[in-house]
N, C-alpha and C positions, 0 to 999 in steps of 0.2 A: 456517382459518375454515369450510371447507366441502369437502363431496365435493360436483365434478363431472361430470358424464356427458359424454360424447364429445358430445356435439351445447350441449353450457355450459349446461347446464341443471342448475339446483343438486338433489341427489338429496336432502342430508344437510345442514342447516345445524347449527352448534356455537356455543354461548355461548363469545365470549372472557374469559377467565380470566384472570387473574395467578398464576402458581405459585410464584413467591416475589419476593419484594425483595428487594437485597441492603442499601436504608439508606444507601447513601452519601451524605454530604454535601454540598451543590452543591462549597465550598471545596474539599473533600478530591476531588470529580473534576476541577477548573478544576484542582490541583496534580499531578494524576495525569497531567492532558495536558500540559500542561506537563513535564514531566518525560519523555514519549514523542517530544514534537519535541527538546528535547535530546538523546536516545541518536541524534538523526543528525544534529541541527545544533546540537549543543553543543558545548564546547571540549572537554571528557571524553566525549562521547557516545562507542557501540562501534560505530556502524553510519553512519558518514560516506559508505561507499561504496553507501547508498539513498538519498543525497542528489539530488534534482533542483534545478536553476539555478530561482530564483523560485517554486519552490513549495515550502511546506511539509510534511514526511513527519513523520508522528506512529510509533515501534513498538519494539520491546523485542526484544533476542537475547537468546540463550540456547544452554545446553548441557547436553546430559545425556546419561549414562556408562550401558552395559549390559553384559553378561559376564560372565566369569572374566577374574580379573586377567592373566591370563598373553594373552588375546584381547580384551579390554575394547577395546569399542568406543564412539565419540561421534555424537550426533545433535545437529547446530547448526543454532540454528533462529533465524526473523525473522518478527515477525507484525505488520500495525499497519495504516495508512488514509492514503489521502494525497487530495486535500489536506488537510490538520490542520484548517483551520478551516470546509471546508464539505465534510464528507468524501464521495467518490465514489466511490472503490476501497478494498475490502476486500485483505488479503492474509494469505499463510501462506507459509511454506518451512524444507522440511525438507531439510537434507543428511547425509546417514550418512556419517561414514567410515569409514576400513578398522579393520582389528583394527592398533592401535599408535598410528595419524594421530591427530595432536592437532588437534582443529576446532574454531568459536568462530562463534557466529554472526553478527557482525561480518566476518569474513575468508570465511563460506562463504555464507551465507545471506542475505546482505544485499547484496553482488553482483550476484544472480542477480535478487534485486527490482527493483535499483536500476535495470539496463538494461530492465525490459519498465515501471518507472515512465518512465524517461525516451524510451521509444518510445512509449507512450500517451499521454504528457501534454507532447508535444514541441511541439503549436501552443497550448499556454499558455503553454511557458514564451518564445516567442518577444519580440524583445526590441520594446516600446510603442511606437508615431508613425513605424514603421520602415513601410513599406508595401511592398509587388513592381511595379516599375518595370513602365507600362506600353509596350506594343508602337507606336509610331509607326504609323499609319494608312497603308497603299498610296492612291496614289493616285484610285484606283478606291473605297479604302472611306470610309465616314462616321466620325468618332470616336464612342465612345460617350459618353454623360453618366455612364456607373456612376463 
């Protein structure tokens, strides 16, 4: 939108643009998300293992092959947003394997999401009306009202 100067002072403002559209249509994106929380909490989905307990992960594997046959290597990868329905984290992962290893990004790449989803989004998914027991008052102290 703009250059800033070290002290925010805007040096340089720029008219926002649109550089292109791609057209989709509302239907054909409601089916495309749809279709991104199935690859991890569908019955066929490939990426089960970015599933988080109560929340929804929207994202798409993949694999793709480089080299010489005789060294051909795989790049499996996992991209997508969670939660699905009001998204807060972006993501990507790539994992290379060696020259031979057969990879899938289901089995590599989705893994590796699925533990840093479920370490950041571990007090959402905690379970509803459950509360942390509190500490019994010393005699000496007051209860609180929290």
């Amino acid at each position: 939108k703009q250059v800033q100067g070290i002290d925010n002072h805007i040096v340089t403002p720029y008219e926002l643009r649109i550089r292109s559209e791609l057209g989709i249509k509302a239907e054909d994106m409601a089916e495309l998300h749809r279709a991104m929380v199935d690859v991890v909490s569908g019955p066929t989905g490939t990426a089960h293992k970015a599933g988080v307990d109560d929340v929804e992960v929207a994202g798409k594997t993949g694999t793709a092959q480089w080299g010489p046959k005789n060294k051909e290597r795989d790049a499996a990868w996992f991209v997508g947003f969670a939660p699905a329905n009001k998204p807060k984290y972006a993501f990507a992962a790539v994992y290379e394997g060696e020259a031979g290893e057969s990879t899938h990004g289901g089995e590599f790449a989705a893994p590796m999401i699925g533990k840093i989803l479920n370490e950041i989004l571990k007090d959402q998914t905690k379970p509803k009306g459950k509360t942390k027991a509190k500490a019994t008052p010393t005699p000496n102290e007051t209860p609180s009202a929290d």
